[in-house]
Each structure stands twice: as C-alpha cells, then as structure tokens.
N, C-alpha and C positions, 0 to 999 in steps of 0.2 A: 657724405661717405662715412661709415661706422667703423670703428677702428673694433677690437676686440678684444677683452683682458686675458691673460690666462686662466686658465681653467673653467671659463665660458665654454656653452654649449655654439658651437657653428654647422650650418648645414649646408653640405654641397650637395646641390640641384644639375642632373644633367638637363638641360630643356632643349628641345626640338621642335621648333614649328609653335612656341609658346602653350606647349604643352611638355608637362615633366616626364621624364624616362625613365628616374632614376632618382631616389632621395639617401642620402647618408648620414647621420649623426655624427658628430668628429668633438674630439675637446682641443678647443685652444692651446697650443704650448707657448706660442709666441707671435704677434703679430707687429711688424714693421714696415718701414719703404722696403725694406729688401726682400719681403716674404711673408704669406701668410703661410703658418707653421701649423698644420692639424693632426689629431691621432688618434688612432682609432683603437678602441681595444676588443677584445671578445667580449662579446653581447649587444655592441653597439646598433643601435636602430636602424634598420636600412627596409628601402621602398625600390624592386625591382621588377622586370618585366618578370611578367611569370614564366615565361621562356628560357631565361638566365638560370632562376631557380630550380625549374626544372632538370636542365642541365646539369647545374652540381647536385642534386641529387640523385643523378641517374648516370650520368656521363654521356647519355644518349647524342652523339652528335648532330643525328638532324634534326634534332628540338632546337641546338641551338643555334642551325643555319635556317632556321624560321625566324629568327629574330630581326633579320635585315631587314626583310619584306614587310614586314610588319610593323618594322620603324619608315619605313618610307612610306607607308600607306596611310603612317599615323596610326596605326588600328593597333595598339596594343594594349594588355591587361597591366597593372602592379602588384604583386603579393610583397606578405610582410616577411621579413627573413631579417634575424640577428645575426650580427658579425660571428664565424667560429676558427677557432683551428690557428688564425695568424694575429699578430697586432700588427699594425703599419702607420708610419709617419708620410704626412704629406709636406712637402715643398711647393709654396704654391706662389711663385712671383708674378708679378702684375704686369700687365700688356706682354704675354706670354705666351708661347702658343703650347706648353707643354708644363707639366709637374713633374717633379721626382719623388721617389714613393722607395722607404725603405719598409722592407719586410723581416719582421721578425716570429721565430719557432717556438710559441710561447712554452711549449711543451718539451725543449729543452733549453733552460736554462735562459730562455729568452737571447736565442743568437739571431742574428741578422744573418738571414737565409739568402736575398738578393735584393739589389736596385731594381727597380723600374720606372721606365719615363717615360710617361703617359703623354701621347698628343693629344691637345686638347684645345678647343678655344680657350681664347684669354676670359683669366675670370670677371665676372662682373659683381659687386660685392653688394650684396643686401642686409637688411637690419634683419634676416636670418642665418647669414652666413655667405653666402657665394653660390654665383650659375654660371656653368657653363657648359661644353659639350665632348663627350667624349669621340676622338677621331678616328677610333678604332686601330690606332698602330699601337706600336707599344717596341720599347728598347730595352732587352733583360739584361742586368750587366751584372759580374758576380760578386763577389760580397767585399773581394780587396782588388776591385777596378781592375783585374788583369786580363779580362775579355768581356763583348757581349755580341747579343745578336739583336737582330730584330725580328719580331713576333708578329703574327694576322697579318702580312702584306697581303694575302691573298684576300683576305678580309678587308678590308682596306681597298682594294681594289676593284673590290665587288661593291664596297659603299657607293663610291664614285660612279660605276655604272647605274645604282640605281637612284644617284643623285641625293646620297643621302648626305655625299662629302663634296660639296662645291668645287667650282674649279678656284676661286678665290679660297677657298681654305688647304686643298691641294699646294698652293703656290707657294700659302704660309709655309706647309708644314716640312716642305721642302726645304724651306729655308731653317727653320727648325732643326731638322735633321741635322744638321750640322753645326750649328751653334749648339744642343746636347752633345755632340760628341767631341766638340772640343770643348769643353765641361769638362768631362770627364777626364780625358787625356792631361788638361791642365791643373787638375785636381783642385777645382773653382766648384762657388757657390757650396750646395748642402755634401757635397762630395770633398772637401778641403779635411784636414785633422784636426783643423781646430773648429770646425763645426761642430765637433763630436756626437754625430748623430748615433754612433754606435753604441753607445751607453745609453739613449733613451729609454724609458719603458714605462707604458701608463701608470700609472699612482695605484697602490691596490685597493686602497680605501673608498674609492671616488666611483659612485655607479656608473655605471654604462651610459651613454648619452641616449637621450630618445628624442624623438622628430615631432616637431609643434603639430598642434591640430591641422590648421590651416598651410601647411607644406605644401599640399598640391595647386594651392589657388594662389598662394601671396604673392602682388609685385609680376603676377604674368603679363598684365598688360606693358608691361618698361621693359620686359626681359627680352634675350635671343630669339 
C-alpha cells in the first residue's frame, strides 16, 4: 500500500464494473491512518461522463438524467474538463463508506461556502492515488454545522432500481448515514476546530495537477 507525501499528485478514479466513470487530479495535503487528505484547486485535471459536462454547461436537466442509464449499461463517453469556479478539500478515511468535501468561493476571498459528504465506496488506494465509487447521495451541511440536508435521494433511488447501487451497498450506506451525521453533531473527525480545515487554501505557486497517461487502464484488473 502507497502512502503519499504532501504535495504529491493523487488520483481519484470512480470505477464501475472495472471500468473508469470518472478521473480527478487532487494534490496531497496530508496522508495518515486517519485520512487521506486531498485538494483540488481551479484547473485541476478531471476525466468525466460527457453527460455531467454537458450538464454544467448547459444546465440542461435531461442530459443529465441520461447519465444513470448510461452508467448501468456501461455505455458511457469521458470528456476532458478542468476544475473552475470552487477549490475543495477531500477527507477521505479508510474502510469508509463516505468523504467529507469542504468547498471553498475562490472568488471571494477564498470562504468555505459548504460541507459535503459524499457516499461513496470505501477507498481502495493505488500507486496513483485511490478508486472508488460514487453512491450518488450526498449530505450538504452549512458552513458552521448549524444545518443540512440531504441531496439526489431521488437519485439515489433511481440508481438502486437500476441496480447501479447494490443492495449490499444500500445497507452500507445506511449505516453511513448515520455515523456522518453523528460526526457532525459531535464536532468529530475533519469537522472538529482544531482540524482547522477552514483556513486551508491551495498553494498559489503550485500548477494544477494533471491525470497520468495511463488513468484509464492502470491496476483495472485488482479494482472495484
């Protein structure tokens, strides 16, 4: 297992069916037993369904409820699209069924706009960074823990019928569910004060991270 320096390049791979969804470029902040700590700045290298893409640049909704059918079928495209608009830290603990993901308004003053915690399979870590899958739920919560909700249940719900969210991952994330939100409430893990996630902010100096040649083939046969 590859441990990571800071300021290394790491890539998170969504993969389905050992085929890639989705590629990210991330720089190291810090990697421990307790966490792998990644951050994304504007520019950073990202590999997505052209569906997704589509969507933000269009806001077209039913481009991007194509996206399910398409993941279930296997049958999707990737286009290349640079991070814009936000920076964001990842939290990414081990045998985990979810990350926390702070977002930051690079374009004012770099403030932390909201939490999000992402279900996800636990990650599996490779000599390029980490695979795993994204579950499609998601828990927004505001920027000083006094609320959140939860996002795409309907989504989410629709994976599952078309079997893109197992009933074994279902079961997880259930249990998930709750273990993030007592997180929060207990002001544990990257949510605590002295985590100080809220002063983070990528290095100005330091490029954008970009995605190796071979991202879409590396290490598929061992993967999810």
């Amino acid at each position: 297992m590859r441990w990571f320096r800071s300021g290394e390049t790491a890539v998170r791979r969504d993969v389905f069916r050992r085929k890639v969804w989705s590629a990210h470029a991330l720089h190291v902040v810090d990697d421990s037993a307790e966490a792998l700590v990644v951050g994304c700045p504007p520019g950073a290298d990202v590999l997505a369904p052209t569906t997704w893409i589509e969507w933000l640049l269009t806001g077209d909704e039913e481009v991007r409820i194509r996206a399910l059918p398409a993941l279930a079928d296997g049958n999707w495209q990737l286009g290349r699209w640079s991070w814009r608009d936000t920076a964001h830290l990842q939290w990414v603990p081990p045998d985990t069924w979810f990350s926390v993901n702070a977002f930051y308004d690079v374009s004012a003053g770099h403030r932390l706009t909201n939490w999000y915690v992402n279900f996800q399979r636990p990650m599996r870590r490779t000599d390029l960074g980490f695979d795993t899958f994204d579950l499609l739920l998601d828990l927004v919560v505001a920027p000083d823990l006094s609320r959140w909700d939860w996002k795409d249940e309907g989504e989410y719900a629709h994976g599952r019928r078309l079997g893109v969210v197992s009933e074994a991952d279902h079961r997880a994330v259930e249990q998930a569910r709750a273990q993030a939100v007592a997180m929060i409430e207990e002001r544990g893990g990257p949510f605590a004060t002295e985590a100080n996630r809220r002063a983070w902010r990528p290095e100005p100096d330091r490029p954008a991270p970009s995605l190796p040649d071979d991202v879409l083939t590396f290490g598929l046969d061992q993967t999810l």
